[in-house]
N, C-alpha and C positions, 0 to 999 in steps of 0.2 A: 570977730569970733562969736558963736552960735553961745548962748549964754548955756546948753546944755555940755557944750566943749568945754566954756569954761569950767565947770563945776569939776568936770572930771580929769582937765589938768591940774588946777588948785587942789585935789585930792591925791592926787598921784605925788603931788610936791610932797602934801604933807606924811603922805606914806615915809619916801624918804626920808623927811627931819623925823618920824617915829624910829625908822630902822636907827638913822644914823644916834638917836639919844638913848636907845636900850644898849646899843655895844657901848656908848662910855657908862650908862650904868653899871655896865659886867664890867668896866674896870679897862677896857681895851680901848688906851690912849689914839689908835690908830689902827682903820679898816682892814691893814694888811696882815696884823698880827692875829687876828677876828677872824679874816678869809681863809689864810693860812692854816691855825689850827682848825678850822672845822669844814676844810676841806670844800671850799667853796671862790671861785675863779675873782682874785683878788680883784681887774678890772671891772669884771660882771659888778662885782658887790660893790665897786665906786660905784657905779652906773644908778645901781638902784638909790644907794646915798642920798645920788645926787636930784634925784625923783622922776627917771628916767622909768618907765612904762616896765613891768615887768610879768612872766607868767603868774599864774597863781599855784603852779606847784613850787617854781623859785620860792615863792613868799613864804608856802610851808616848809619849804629845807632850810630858810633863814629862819624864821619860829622854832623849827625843832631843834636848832644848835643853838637858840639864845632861852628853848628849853620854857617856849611861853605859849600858850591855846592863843587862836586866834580869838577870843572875846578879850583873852586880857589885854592884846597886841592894841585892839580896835578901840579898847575900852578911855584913849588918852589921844589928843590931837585929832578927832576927827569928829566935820559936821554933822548935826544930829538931827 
C-alpha cells in the first residue's frame, strides 16, 4: 500500500474511534440508541464507528446531532 493510502486509511480509522468516543461521551452506551434518536440509519452509523469511509455531509449530520463544530470534532485524535 502507497504510504499516501496509508495515511488516509489510518485517518479514516481514527475518524471512527472520534465518532465512536463522542456518543459514549453524550452518555450513549450504544450506537443504536445515538442513531435512533437522532435519526440517522443505525447500520450507516456502525459503518462509520467502524472507520468505514464516509461522505462529508454524513460527517456534518453526525456533528450536528452530537451538537459539535467540526474544529472541535478534529480538535482530538487526529495527525497534526
Amino acid at each position: 500500500m502507497a504510504k499516501q493510502e496509508e495515511y488516509v486509511q489510518k485517518e479514516i480509522e481514527n475518524l471512527g474511534k472520534r465518532i465512536r468516543a463522542v456518543r459514549k461521551e453524550l452518555g450513549y452506551g450504544n450506537l443504536d440508541s445515538f442513531a435512533y434518536e437522532n435519526d440517522i440509519h443505525r447500520a450507516q452509523f456502525g459503518r462509520y464507528e467502524q472507520g468505514e469511509d464516509m461522505r462529508f455531509s454524513s460527517l456534518l449530520k453526525v456533528l450536528k446531532a452530537m451538537d459539535m463544530s467540526l474544529a472541535d470534532f478534529f480538535s482530538e485524535g487526529f495527525s497534526k
